[in-house]
N, C-alpha and C positions, 0 to 999 in steps of 0.2 A: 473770127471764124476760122483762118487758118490754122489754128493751134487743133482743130479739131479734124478738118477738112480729110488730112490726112490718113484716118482711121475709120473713115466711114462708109459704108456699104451701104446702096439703098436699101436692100433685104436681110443681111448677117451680121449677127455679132460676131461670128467666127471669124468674120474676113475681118472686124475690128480686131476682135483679137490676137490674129496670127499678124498683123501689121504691128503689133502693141509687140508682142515676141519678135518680130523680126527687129525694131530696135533696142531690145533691149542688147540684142545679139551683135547687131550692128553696129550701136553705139553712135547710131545715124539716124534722123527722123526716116520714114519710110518715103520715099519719092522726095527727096532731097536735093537734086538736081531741077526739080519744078518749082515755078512759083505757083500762088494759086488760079493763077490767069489759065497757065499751065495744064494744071491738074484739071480743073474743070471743064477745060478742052477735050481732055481726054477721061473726061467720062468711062468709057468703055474700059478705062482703066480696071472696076469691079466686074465688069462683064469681060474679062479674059484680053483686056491688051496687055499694055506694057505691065511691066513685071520689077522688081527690086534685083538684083542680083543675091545670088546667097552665097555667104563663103564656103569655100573650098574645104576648109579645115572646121568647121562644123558637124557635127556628130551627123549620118545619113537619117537619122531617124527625125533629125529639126528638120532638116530639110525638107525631108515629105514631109512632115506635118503641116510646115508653110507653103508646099506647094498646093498640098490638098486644102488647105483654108482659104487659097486664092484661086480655085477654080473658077474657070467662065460660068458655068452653071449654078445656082448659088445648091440645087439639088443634091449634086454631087461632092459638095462640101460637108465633111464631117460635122456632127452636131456638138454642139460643146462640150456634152459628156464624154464621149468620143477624145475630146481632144483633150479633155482634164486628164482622161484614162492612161491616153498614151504620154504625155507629159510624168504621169503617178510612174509608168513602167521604167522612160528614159531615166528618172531619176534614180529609182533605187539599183539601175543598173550602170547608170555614173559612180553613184555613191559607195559600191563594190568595187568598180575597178578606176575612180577617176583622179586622173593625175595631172599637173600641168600638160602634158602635151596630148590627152584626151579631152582639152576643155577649151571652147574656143578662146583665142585668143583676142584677148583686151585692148581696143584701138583707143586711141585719142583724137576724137572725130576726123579721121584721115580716113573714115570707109571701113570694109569689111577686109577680113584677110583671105 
């Protein structure tokens, strides 16, 4: 069950999926520091606690998106079209101007940059 545990919201997929995007960004499972004793303690985790960090060097627009897919409210969580949309937008405006130091940079499970 932990292989899953990590990605799951009792109400959203969004909030799976922005956890699914944050490692891939990451290159870290999402709450990687918990075990699952952990996590399930902290429940509230879906409902607006603790939170991943995000890097620094990450385009501002991943960032809201993972911030707004991890809202306490699951209401005020964008809907998935919503976030296909804005993912369709970030890319093709990577894809005009994206250069090694407009893309995050690639860790070796050592965490975020």
């Amino acid at each position: 069950m932990t292989g899953a545990l990590r990605y799951m919201a009792p109400e959203a997929e969004v909030f799976s999926f922005t956890s699914l995007l944050y490692q891939l960004l990451a290159h870290q499972k999402p709450f990687a520091w918990m075990n699952a004793e952990q996590f399930l303690a902290e429940v509230p985790v879906c409902r607006g606690g603790t939170r991943c960090p995000l890097g620094k060097a990450w385009p501002a627009e991943l960032r809201a998106l993972i911030t707004a897919g991890w809202a306490a409210d699951p209401e005020s969580r964008p809907d998935i079209g919503k976030v296909a949309e804005s993912l369709e937008e970030l890319a093709a405006k990577l894809g005009a101007s994206a250069s090694p130091s407009t893309l995050p940079p690639r860790r070796h499970r050592a965490g975020i940059a």
